[in-house]
N, C-alpha and C positions, 0 to 999 in steps of 0.2 A: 478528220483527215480521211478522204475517199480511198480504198481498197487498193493496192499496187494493182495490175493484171493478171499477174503470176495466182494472189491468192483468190478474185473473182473465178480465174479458171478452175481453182481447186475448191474453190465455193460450189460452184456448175456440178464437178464429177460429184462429190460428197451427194448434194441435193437430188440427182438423180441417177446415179446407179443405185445397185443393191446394197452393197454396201455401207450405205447410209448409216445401219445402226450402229456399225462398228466406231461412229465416231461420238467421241465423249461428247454431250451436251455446249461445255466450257468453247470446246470447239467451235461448235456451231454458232451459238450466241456473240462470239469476235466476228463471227460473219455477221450475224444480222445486224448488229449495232453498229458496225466498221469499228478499227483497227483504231486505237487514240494513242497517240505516246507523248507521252508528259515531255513539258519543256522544261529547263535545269532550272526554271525560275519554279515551276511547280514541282520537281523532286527536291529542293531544299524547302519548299513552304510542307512539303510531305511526309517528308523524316521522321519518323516513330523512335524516340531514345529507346533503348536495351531495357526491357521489363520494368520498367519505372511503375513507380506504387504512386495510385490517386491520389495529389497533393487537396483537394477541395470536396472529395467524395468519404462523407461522414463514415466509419466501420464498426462495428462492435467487436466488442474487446475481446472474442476466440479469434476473430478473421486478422486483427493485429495483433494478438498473441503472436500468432503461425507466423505472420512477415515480419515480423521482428523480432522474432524468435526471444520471447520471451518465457514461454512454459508451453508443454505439449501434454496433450493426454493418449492416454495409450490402455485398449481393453484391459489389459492385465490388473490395472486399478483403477477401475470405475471408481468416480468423484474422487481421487486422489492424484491431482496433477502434478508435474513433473517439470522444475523449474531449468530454463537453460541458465548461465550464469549472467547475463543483463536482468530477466525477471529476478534472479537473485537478489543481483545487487538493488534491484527497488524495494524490494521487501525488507533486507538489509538497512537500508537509509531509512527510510517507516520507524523501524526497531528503533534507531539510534538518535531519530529524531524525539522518541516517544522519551528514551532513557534520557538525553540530555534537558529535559524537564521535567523529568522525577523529581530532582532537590529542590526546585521551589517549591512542588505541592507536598514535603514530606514524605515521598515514596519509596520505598525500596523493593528491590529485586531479591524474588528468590527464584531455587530451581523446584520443584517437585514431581515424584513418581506418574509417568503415563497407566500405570495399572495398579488395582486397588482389589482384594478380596472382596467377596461378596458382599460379608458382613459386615463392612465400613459399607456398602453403597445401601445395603439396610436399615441402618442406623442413621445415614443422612434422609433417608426419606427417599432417594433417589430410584431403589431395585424395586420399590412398589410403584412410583409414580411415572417413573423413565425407560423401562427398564427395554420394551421395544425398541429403543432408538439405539440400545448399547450396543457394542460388540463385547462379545465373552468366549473366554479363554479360560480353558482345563489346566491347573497347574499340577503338581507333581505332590503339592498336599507340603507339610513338616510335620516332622515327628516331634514331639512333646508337650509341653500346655499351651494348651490354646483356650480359647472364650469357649463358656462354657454354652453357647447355642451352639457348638463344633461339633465334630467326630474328631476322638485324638488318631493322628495317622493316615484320616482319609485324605482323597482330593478334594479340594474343596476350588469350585469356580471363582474364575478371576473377572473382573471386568476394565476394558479400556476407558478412561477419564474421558467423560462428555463433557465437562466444564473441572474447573481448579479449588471450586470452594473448601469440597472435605476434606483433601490437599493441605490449607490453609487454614484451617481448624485445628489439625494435627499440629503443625506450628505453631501457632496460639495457647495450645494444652501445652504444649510440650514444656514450658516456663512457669513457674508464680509470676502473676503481674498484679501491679498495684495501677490505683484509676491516676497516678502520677507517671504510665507509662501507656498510657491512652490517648491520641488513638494513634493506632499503629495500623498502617498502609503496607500491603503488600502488592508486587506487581508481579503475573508472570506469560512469560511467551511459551509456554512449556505446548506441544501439536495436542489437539485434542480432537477425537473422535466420534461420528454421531453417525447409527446406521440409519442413514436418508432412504427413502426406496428410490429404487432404482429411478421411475419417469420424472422426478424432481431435479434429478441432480442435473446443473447447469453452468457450463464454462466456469467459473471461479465463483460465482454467486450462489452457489446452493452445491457441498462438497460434504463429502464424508472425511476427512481428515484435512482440517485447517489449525492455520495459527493464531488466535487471539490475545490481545494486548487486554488480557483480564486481570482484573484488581479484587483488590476484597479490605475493606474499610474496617477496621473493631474500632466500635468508639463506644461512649458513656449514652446512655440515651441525652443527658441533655446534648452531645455535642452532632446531633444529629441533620441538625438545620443547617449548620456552620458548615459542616462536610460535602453534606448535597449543593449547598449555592458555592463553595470550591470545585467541586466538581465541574458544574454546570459551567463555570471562568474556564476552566479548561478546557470543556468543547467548544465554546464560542472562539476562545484562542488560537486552534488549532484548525477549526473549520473556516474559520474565515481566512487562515494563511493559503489553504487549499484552494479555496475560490469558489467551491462545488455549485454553488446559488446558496437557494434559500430551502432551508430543512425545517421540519414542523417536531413539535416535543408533544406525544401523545403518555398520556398518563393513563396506565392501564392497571384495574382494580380489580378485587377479588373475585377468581373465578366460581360460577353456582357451586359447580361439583369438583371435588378430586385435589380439593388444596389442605393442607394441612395448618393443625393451631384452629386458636378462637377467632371467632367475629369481632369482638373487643378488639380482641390485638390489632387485627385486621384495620380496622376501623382509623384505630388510633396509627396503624403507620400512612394509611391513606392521605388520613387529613395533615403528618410532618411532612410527605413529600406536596402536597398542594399547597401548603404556607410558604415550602422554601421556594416553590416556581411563583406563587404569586409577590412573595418578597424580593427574588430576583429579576421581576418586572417584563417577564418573557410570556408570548405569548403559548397558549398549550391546548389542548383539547383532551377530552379523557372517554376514554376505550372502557365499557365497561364489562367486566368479566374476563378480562385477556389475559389477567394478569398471571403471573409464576405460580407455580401449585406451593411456593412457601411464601411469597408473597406479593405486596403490591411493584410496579415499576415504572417508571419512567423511560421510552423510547425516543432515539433520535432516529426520523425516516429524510430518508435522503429520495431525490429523484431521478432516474436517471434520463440518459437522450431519449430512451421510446417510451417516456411517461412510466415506466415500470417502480413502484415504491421498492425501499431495501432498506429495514433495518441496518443501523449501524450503532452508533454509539446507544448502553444502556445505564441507568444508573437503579438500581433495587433495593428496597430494605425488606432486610431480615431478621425474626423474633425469634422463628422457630430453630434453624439451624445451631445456635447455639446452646437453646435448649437442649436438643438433642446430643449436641457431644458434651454437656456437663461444664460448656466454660464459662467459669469465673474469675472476677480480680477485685480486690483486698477496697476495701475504699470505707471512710466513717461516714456517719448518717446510712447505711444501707438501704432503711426504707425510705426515705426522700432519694438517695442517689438512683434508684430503680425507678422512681419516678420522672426524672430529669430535675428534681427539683431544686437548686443550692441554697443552705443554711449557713447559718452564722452564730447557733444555737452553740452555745459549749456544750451542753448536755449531750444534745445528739452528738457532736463531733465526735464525743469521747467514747463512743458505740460503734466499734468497728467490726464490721463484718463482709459476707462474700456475694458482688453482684454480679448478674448476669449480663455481658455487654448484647450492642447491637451490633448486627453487621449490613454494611453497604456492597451489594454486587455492582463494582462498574466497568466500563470499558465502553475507552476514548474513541478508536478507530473501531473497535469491535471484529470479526472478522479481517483479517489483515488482506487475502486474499481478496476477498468480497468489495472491499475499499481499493485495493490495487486495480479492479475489474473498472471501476466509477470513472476510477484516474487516466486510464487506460483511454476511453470514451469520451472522457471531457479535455485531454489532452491529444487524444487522438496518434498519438508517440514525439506529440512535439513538447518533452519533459523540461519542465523548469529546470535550471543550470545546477541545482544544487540536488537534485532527485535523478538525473539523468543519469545511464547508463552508458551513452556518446556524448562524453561532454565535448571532445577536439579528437579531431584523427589529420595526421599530419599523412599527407601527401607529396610526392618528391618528382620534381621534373627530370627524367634521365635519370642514368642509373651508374653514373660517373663516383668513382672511390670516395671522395671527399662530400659531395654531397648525402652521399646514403649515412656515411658518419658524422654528418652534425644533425643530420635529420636524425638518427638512432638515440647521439648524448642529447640533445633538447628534446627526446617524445621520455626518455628517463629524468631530465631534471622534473620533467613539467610531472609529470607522475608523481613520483614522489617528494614533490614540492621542497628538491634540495639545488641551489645553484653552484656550479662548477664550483666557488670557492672554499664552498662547503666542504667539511673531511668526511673520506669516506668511511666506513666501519659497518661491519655486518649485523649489528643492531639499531634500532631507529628508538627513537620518542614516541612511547605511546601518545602522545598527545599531538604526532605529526599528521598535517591535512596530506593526502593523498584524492587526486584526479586521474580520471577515467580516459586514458590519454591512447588511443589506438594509431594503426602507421598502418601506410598501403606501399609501399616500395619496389610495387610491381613495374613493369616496361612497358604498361599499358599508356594509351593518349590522357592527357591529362584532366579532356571533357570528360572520359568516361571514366576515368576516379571521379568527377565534382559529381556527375550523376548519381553515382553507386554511393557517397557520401550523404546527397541529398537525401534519397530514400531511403537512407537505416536513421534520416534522423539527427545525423548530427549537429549538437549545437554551432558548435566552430569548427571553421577547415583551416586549416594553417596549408600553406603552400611554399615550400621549400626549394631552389632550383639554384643555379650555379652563382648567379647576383646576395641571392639571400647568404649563401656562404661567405661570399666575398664582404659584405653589408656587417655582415651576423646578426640582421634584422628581420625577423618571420612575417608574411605578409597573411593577415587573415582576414577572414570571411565570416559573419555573425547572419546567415540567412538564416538560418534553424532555432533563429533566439524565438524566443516567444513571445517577450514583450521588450520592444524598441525604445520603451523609456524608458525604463530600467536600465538596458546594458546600456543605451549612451551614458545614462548616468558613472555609471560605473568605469567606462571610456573615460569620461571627463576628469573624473581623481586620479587616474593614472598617468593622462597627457592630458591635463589642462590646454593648451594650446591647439589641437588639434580641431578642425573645421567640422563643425556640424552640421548634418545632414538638412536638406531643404524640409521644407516643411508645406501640408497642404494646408489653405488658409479658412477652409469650411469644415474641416472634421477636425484642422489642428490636433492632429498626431502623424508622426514620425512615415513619410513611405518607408524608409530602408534602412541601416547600417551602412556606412560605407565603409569601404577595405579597409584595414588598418594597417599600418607599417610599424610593428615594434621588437623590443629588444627582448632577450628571453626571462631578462630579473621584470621589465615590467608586464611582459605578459603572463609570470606566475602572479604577479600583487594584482593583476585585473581578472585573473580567474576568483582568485580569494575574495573579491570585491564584489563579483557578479553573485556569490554565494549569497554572502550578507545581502549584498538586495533583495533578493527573494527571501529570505529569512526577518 
């Protein structure tokens, strides 16, 4: 579009008086190129939504921490992050997914102390071998008997729990056990502490105070084979519900220097953990020297989007550690049972004496945090239906009496998975499912709720507006599902009947979800539905 006259004239003065320089650059340059002004077909093809977050541009999981406000860091705790309550609740679901398949593999939960006296972490081997990476703490000392390597009355240093083992030791002493109460599985989420130096520590993946999903196995040495190839059904069960790819099991042996116990012993747990990976038919590679300063282990490395390795799941056995804290349990044959070897001997049976068990270090997810960061990155915040943090956020057209109140009782039924007919009472069933069910009920345009819905992520929009009250039928939106066969599936057992999405005839999978129109009893039994798919 060529220059009106008006502004060629003001072009002319600018370009040749003096005061020339007083004019901004921006100025000048509308002059040299001419004046363009978009036609309304090019301001709607133009239109930049309200801060919207890159739907197709890959992030790593600090930069989507911060946009979806999942956890922040903050100097005052270097490598100790600080979760908002969506990072909560994922690390929460983790927990409860781990707990809810304890009872198949025999496991149980306990709690134990985050701090421990010096002299238990001397005793474990740990104040000689670890003791840089601890944090320690001055206590106030107790007055009267104590171990006799003490001072009675003094202070005596405390140290923060790097890991849960000597924890779970104490438990184990603390009972008579017979080899008819072997093996006992313990599991615990208890925070545990490791002084990292400072240039290591990174976003969730390398922290000075995280939470592991650690175990600790006592069994019989024979039962030792049995337990590791459990184990190992465990991670395969777990990681393949995740999706992560494909993770490599390195097997990592006795390091030259600084490990504690004989070569023998060594030797002989090297070669239990290499019978039960080549018995359970996986493939492994073996790390030589890497291994724990008490023993040999098994690593699961995971990869992530910028090729970076990360331990996660481990599984370890242990000779030493129980030697050192003195535990025993009751069992006949003692010298065959020490060996893993079982009799049928009456003689020997009738020889009963005290054997020393073995223990298995594992841990499934390993770092909780560390695994939340993978997830973060392979999901990108568009979280499976049953993990998610936005599972639905109902949105309301107008802000008219009656609809903001059916939109308020349906964003509470759908929460606490109770229908109108249901009685109320200020206690629930611990065993009631509960959804992550948010509401926007602002007087804002309705695009720019769907926007501001798109971008935090959520699975479902429900949209609510003067019809839906009349109807009493929610119309929703599944753009935020993740995977498209899945939730039709899950569509499908709730309304059979309902028309199915077209389909493309070369990749045959799903483009879309289309809207749904349903009722609020079958849009709680198709939330419960979409779970169990992913599950």
């Amino acid at each position: 579009m060529p220059l009106p006259k008006s502004f060629r004239l003001l072009q002319h003065s600018f370009r040749n008086s003096g005061t020339a320089y007083r004019c901004p650059r921006w100025v000048l340059s509308i002059f040299d190129r001419g004046l363009h002004l978009p036609t309304p077909k090019e301001k709607k093809k133009t239109k930049t939504p309200e801060t919207e977050i890159p739907q197709n541009v890959v992030m790593n999981h600090r930069t989507l921490g911060t946009l979806l406000s999942l956890f922040t860091a903050h100097p005052s705790t270097p490598g100790s992050p600080l979760f908002h309550p969506d990072g909560t609740h994922i690390v929460q679901k983790l927990q409860a997914f781990l707990r809810a398949h304890y009872p198949l593999f025999g496991i149980q939960e306990v709690i134990t102390p985050i701090i421990y006296k010096e002299s238990l972490w001397a005793r474990s081997g740990h104040w000689e071998n670890y003791k840089d990476e601890m944090f320690t703490v001055t206590g106030r000392g107790a007055q009267g008997a104590k171990d006799s390597q003490e001072q009675i009355g003094m202070d005596e240093q405390y140290g923060l729990k790097p890991m849960n083992c000597p924890g779970h030791c104490l438990l184990f002493q603390s009972q008579k056990r017979s080899y008819r109460d072997l093996p006992i599985r313990y599991a615990d989420f208890s925070p545990l502490h490791r002084n990292e130096i400072s240039g290591s520590l990174s976003g969730l993946t390398r922290l000075r105070r995280f939470h592991q999903d650690d175990g600790h196995i006592f069994c019989r040495p024979g039962q030792v084979e049995q337990e590791i190839k459990a184990t190992l059904r465990f991670v395969k069960m777990v990681y393949r519900l995740f999706a992560l790819g494909s993770y490599k099991l390195v097997l990592s042996t006795r390091p030259e220097t600084g490990f504690i116990g004989r070569e023998d012993e060594w030797d002989r747990a090297e070669a239990q953990l290499k019978t039960a990976l080549e018995k359970s038919k996986v493939e492994f590679e073996i790390n030589r020297g890497d291994g724990a300063f008490y023993g040999p282990k098994i690593d699961i490395i995971l990869t992530d989007g910028n090729g970076k390795e990360h331990q996660t799941a481990t599984i370890q056995l242990d000779f030493q550690l129980p030697k050192r804290f003195g535990l025993e349990y009751q069992s006949p044959a003692p010298e065959q049972e020490a060996k893993g070897i079982s009799t049928t001997d009456a003689k020997l049976k009738s020889q009963v004496g005290m054997v020393t068990p073995v223990i298995i270090h594992r841990a499934i997810l390993g770092s909780l945090e560390r695994f939340m960061a993978l997830l973060i990155e392979r999901y990108q915040g568009h979280w499976p239906f049953w993990l998610s943090p936005r599972q639905m956020i109902i949105l309301t057209i107008g802000n008219e009496s009656p609809t903001q109140d059916f939109a308020k009782t349906t964003a509470e039924m759908l929460a606490t998975s109770r229908l109108a007919t249901a009685p109320r009472s200020g206690l629930r069933n611990l065993e009631s499912t509960t959804f992550a069910v948010h509401t926007d009920f602002s007087d804002r345009s309705i695009s720019k709720k769907l926007l501001e819905a798109r971008n935090k992520r959520y699975n479902i929009v429900c949209i609510i507006g003067e019809k839906n009250v009349k109807s009493r039928k929610l119309d929703l939106s599944f753009h935020g599902q993740t995977n498209s066969v899945k939730t039709w599936s899950a569509i499908q057992k709730v309304l059979p009947r309902t028309r199915g999405p077209r389909q493309e005839v070369a990749k045959n999978n799903y483009r879309d979800i289309p809207g749904v129109q349903i009722g609020r009893a079958e849009c709680l039994e198709l939330m419960t539905f979409l779970c169990k798919e992913w599950m």
